[in-house]
Each structure stands twice: as C-alpha cells, then as structure tokens.
N, C-alpha and C positions, 0 to 999 in steps of 0.2 A: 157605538156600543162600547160599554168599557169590564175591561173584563182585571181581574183579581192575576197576580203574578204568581206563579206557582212554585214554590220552595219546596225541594227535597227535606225531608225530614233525616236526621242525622240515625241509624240504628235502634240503638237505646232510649231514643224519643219514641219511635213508633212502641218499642215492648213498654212504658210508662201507659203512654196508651190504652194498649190493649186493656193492662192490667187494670187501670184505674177504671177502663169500662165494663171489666168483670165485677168489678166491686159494684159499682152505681147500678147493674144491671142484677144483683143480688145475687150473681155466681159465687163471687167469692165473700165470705161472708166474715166479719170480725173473730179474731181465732182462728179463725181456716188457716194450715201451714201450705206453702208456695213449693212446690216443685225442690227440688235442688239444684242448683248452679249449671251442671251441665246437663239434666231432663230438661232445664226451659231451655236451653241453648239449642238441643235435638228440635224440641217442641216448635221452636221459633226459624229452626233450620239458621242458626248467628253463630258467632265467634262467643265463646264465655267471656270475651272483655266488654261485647257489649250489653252483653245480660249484664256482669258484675257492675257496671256504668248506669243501668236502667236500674238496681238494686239500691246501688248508694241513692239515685237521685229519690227515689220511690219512701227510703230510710228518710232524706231530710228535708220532705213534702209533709212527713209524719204518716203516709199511709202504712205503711210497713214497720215491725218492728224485728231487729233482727238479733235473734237469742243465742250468746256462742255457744255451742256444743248441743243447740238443740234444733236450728234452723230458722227459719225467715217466716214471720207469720203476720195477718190482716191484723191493722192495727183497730180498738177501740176506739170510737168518735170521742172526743171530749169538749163540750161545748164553751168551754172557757180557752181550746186552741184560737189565739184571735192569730195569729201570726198566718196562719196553714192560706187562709184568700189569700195573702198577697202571694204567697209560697208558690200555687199556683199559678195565678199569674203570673209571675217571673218564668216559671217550666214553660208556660208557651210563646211568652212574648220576645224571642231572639231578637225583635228590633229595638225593645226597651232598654238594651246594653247600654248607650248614653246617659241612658237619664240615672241608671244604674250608677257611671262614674258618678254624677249630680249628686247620687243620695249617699254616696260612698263621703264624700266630700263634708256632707251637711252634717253627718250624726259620728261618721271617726274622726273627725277633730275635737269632740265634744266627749269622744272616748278616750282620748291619748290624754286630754287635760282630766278628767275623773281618775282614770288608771294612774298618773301620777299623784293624786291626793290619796289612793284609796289600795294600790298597791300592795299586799303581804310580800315579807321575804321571799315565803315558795314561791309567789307567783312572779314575782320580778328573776327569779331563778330558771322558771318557765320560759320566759320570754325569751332571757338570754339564750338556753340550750335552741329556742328555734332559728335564734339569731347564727349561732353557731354552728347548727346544721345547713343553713342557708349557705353560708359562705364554706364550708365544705362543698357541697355540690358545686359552687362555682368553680372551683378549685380544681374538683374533676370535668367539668363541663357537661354537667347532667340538668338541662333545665328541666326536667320531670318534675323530679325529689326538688329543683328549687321552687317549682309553683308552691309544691307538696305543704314544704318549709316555711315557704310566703305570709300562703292559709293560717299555717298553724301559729306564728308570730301575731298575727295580726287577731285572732280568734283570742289566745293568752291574752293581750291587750283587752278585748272584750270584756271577757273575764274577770280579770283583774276591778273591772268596775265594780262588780258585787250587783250589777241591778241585770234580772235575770230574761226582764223582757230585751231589755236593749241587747242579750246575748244571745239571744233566740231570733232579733230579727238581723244581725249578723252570721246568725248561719245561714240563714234563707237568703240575705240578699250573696254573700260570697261564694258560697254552695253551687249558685243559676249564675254567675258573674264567673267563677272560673271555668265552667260548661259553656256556657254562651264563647268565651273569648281566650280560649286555650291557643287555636293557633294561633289568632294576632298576637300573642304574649308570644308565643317563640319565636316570631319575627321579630318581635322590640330585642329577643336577646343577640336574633343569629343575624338580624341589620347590620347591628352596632354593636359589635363584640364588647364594646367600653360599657355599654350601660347596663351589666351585669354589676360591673365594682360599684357604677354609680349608685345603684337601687340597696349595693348592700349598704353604702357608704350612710344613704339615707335610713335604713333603718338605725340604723347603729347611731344617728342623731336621736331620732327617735325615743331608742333605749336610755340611751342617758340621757336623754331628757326627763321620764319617769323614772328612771332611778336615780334620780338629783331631786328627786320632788318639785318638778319644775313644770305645773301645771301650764302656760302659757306658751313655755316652750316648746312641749310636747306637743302643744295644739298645732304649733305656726311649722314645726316640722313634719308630720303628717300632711299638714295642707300642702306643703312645699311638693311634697311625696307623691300625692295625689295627682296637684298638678300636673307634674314633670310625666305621670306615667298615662296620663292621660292626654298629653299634649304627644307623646311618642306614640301610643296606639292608632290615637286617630288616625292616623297616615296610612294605619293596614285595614281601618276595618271602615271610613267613611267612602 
C-alpha cells in the first residue's frame, strides 16, 4: 500500500488557504474588506507576522488588493490575468523550487540582455540604489533586508525591460521562490560567510554590464549568477 508523505504546512500557507476558500466558497466576495492585521491574527489564534506573510502572498497571487489608508480587500476576477494559474501553482507546489531555479535561469538572462538595450537613466538609477542597499546590509550582516534588496535589484532589472508581461511573471515566480527557499538562502550566507561579497561582487557585474549597454554581457553574468547561487543552495535544500 503506498501512502502520500505528509508535509507540515508553514503558517501563512494554511491562512492563504482558508482565505482563498472563503472566496471560492462565495464567503468572501470581490470588494469585501479582510479583517485588519491583528482581528485575523486573534481570528486565526497566529503571530501578525504570519497573517502579514499570508497577506503579501494572497497581494501577489492577485487575490487581494491592498489600499493604503483604507485596508486590504477581495480583488475583482479579470479574465485577461493569464499570469494568476501559474501564480498559484507556484503557492502550493514547494517541490517545484528546482525547476523554479530552471525558469529563473531561461527567461533572466534574456532580461539582463533587454534591460541593457532598453534601460532609462531612472531605471538604471534604480538598480543601482538596490545594489547599494544590498551591500549595505552585508556590511551590517543583516541577510533579511539582503533577500529584501536581492528582490528588488532583480525586480528593477525586470522592469527596465518595458515588456509588462515578462514583469508580472517575475513577480510570481520570485515572490513563491523567495517563500519557498528563505531558509536555504540564509544558509548559503551563514555556510560561507564569503559568499555574501561573492553574490554582491556578481551583481555589481551585472550592473555594469547594463549600464555599459552591454546586451550579451548582461546575459552571461546573470547566467554566471544563477548558476553559482544555484549550485550553492542545492546542498541545503536537495
């Protein structure tokens, strides 16, 4: 007889959950406003970091849209979101992390060579500043704010392409890609204390690679990137 392994679900996975089954089950209904941050924490008997965790992922799932200064509400369907299927799938498949690096691999190298053809001033200005908050936090040894920085480096780069799908499916895949593989990342940094410089050393290739307009280059350093940070994780999370 063969039986299915059973995996704890992390917090903020099970309140995704619930919520997205109050929606499907027509509780919650498009427009409907969400509790406040700490009535679902009471409600769900959790810490507010895991609500606020089940919030952002729930944000960039697209179920939810979250208005500042008025609150967190059920997002309208839009039939032309093609991105939201895979979006969820990524939310439950934690084993799809690998192929995750794979797709990381196939479609940002093909981002780093666009962003340097396609690049604005502000945006290459962008880039920098996350580059340079990156390497601050190393500085203090805060790898939080360096994920944090990672993201946003790499998101700018997106950006920078001007093509709005390919920017929409790198939130979704990096968005389930930094949830999925949080702790193995802070073992690549607290392993090998070195390969903090290393990863900034590599964006910083990166960077100037698209601020030199150096389409090819951009590409083969990203790949280089990729590799290296994918050849480091494996060891924590295969």
């Amino acid at each position: 007889m063969d039986f299915t392994p059973i995996k704890t679900k992390r917090l903020y996975e099970e309140i995704v959950e619930q919520i997205k089954h109050l929606i499907t089950d027509g509780k919650l209904k498009p427009g409907d406003k969400l509790l406040a941050e700490r009535e679902l924490a009471d409600q769900f008997q959790v810490s507010r970091a895991s609500v606020r965790e089940a919030i952002r992922t729930l944000e960039m799932l697209g179920v939810i849209d979250i208005r500042p200064g008025e609150g967190t509400f059920v997002r309208h369907s839009h039939t032309d979101d093609i991105i939201r299927p895979l979006a969820m799938f990524l939310a439950v498949e934690r084993s799809s992390l690998l192929d995750m690096y794979e797709m990381r691999r196939i479609f940002e190298t093909a981002t780093a060579g666009l962003a340097a053809e396609r690049a604005t001033m502000e945006e290459l200005e962008q880039i920098a500043s996350s580059l340079e908050n990156m390497k601050a936090s190393v500085n203090v040894k805060d790898p939080e704010k360096g994920e944090e920085f990672d993201v946003a480096f790499h998101f700018a780069i997106a950006e920078a392409t001007h093509n709005t799908l390919l920017t929409k499916l790198f939130k979704t895949v990096s968005t389930e890609f930094h949830n999925a593989n949080s702790v193995a990342r802070r073992q690549l940094y607290q392993g090998k204390p070195e390969n903090a410089q290393r990863l900034i050393d590599q964006h910083n290739e990166i960077y100037e690679a698209i601020r030199t307009r150096s389409p090819q280059a951009a590409s083969q350093a990203m790949l280089a990137h990729l590799i290296f940070a994918e050849g480091e994780l494996r060891k924590w999370i295969v």
